[in-house]
C-alpha positions as CSV (number, residue, x, y, z in Angstrom):
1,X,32.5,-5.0,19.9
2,X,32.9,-2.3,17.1
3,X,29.8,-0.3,16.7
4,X,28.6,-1.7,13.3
5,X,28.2,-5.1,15.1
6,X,26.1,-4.1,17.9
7,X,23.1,-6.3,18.3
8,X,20.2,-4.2,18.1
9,X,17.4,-4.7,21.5
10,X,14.0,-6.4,20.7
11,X,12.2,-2.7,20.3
12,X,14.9,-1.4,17.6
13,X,13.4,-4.7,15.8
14,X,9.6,-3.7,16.8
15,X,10.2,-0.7,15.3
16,X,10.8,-1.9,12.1
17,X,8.2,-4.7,12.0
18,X,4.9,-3.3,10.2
19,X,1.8,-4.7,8.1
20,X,1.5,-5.1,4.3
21,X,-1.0,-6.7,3.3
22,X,-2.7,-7.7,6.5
23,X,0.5,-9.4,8.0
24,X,3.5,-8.1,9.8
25,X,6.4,-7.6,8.0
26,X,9.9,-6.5,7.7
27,X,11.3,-5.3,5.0
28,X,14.7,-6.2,3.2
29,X,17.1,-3.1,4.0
30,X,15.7,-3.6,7.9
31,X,16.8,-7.0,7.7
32,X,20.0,-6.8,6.5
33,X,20.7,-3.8,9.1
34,X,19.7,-6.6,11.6
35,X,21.5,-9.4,10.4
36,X,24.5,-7.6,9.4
37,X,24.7,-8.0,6.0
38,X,24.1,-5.7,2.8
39,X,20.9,-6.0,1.6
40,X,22.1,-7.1,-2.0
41,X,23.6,-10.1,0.0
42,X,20.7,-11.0,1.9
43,X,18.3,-10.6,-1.6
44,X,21.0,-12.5,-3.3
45,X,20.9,-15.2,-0.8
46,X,17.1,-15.2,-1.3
47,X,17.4,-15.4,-5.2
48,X,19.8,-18.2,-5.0
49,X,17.4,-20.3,-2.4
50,X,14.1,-19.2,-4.0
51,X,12.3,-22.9,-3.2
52,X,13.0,-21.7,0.6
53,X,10.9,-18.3,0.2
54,X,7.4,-19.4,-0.8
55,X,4.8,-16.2,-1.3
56,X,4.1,-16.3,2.5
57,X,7.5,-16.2,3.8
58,X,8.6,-13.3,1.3
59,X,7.0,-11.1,-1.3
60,X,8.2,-8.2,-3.8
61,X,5.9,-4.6,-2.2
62,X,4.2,-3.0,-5.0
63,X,4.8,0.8,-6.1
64,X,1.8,1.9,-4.0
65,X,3.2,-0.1,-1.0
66,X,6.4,1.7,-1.3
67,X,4.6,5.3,-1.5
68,X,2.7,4.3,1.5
69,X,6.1,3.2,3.6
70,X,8.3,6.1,2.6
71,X,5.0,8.4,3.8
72,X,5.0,6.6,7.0
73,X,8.9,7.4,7.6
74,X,10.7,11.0,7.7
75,X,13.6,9.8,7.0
76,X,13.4,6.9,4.6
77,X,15.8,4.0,4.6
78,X,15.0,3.5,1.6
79,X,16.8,7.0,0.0
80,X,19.7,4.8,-1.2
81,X,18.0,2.2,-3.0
82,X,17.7,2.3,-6.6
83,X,14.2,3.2,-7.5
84,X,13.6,1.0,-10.1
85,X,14.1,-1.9,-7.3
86,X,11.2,-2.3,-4.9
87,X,12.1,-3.7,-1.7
88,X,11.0,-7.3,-0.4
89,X,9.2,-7.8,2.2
90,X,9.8,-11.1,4.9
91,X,7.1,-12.3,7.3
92,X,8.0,-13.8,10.5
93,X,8.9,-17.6,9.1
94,X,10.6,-15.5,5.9
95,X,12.6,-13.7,8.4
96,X,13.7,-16.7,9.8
97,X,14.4,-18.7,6.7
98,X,16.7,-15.8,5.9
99,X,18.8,-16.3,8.8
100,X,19.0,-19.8,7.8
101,X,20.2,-18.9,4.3
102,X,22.9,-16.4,5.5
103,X,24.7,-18.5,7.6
104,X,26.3,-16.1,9.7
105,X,26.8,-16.0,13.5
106,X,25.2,-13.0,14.0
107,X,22.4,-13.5,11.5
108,X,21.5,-16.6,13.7
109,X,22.2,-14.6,17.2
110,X,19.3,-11.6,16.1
111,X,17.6,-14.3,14.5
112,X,16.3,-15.0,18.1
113,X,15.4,-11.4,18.5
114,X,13.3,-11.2,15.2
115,X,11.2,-14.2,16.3
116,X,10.6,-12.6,19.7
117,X,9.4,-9.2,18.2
118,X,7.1,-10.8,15.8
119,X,6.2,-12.9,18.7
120,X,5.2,-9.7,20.9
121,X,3.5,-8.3,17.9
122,X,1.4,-11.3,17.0
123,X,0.2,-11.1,21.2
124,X,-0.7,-7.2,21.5
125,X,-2.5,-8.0,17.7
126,X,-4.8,-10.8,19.7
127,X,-4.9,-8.8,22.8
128,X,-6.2,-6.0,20.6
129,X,-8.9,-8.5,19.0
130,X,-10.1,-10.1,22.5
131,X,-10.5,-6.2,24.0
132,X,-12.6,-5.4,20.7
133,X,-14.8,-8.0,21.1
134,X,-15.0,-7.9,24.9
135,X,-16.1,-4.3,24.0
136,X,-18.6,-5.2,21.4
137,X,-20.4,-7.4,23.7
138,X,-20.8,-4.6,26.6
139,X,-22.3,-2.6,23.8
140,X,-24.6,-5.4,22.8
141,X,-25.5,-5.9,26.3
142,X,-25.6,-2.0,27.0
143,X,-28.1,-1.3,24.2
144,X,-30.0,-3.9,25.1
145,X,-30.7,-2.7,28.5
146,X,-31.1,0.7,27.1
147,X,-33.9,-0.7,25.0
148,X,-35.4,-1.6,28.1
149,X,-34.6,1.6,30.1
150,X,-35.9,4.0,27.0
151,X,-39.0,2.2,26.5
152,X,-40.0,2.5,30.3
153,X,-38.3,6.3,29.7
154,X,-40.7,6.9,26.8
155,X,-43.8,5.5,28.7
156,X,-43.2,8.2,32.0
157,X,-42.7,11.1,29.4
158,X,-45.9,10.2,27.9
159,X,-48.0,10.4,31.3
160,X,-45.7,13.4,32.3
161,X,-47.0,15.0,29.0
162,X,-50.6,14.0,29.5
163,X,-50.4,15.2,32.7
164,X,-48.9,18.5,31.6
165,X,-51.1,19.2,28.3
166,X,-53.8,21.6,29.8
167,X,-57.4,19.6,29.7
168,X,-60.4,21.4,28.0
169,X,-61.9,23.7,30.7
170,X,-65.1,21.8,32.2
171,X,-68.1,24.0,31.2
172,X,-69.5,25.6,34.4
173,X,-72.5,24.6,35.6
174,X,-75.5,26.9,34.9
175,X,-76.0,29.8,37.9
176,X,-79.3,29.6,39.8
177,X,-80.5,33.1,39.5
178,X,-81.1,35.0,42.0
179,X,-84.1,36.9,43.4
180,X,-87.5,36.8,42.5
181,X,-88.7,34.4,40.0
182,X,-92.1,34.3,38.6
């Protein structure tokens, strides 16, 4: 196969798969890469099948969104796109549907490899969620037994310190004098 259409491994596409707007996304240039296409085909594609790409599946990334991508990039894939164009962004089914829309043999061949990265992702995202609550309950259950453990802590300093604090000397009893007494 020539080099341009080498199909990329599932952690090339990882890679590129990041959140906007609390979901994982990929964005338009990425896609293309994948898919083999330019990205003005793939968006044109999208523009011509626009009842296909509801607001879930696809969504234009705001100029703060694009500041905060090209920050999190040295070397931005982005440098050749005209400015004044913000790139789209697909979730998983909008990654799909664009396969779909393409119609091309390798679109639907990495098509399989998009759905398995955002299928990995979606997994370490719960596996994250279940290990942050597993470790909100130890520290539930941890402070409550510290409650329990300080109280009984506070109560043995408290004898410790009464046992400590000097008591007020007894006043001696009086002396019997001694020798003669009249």
């Amino acid at each position: 196969m020539p080099e341009k259409e080498k199909l990329m491994s599932q952690e090339q596409i990882e890679s590129q798969i990041f959140e906007i707007r609390g979901q994982k996304v990929i964005l338009d240039c990425d896609l293309a890469t994948i898919y083999g296409v330019s990205t003005k085909v793939l968006n044109q594609a999208v523009r011509r099948n626009q009842k296909r790409f509801p607001k879930d599946f696809s969504f234009i990334t705001t100029a703060q969104e694009v500041r905060v991508i090209r920050s999190q990039f040295v070397t931005g894939s982005q440098s050749h796109r005209n400015p004044r164009y913000r790139p789209r962004a697909f979730t998983e089914p909008g990654a799909i549907m664009a396969a779909t829309v393409l119609n091309s043999l390798r679109a639907v061949q990495m098509s399989v490899f998009v759905v398995r990265a955002f299928v990995k992702m979606r997994r370490i995202l719960v596996a994250k969620n279940d290990l942050a609550k597993k470790l909100a309950e130890i520290e539930s259950k941890l402070t409550d037994r510290l409650d329990i453990h300080e109280t009984a802590i506070v109560e043995v300093l408290q004898k410790v310190l009464i046992l400590l604090t000097p008591s007020p000397p007894e006043p001696e009893p009086p002396r019997r004098r001694i020798g003669f007494q009249p």
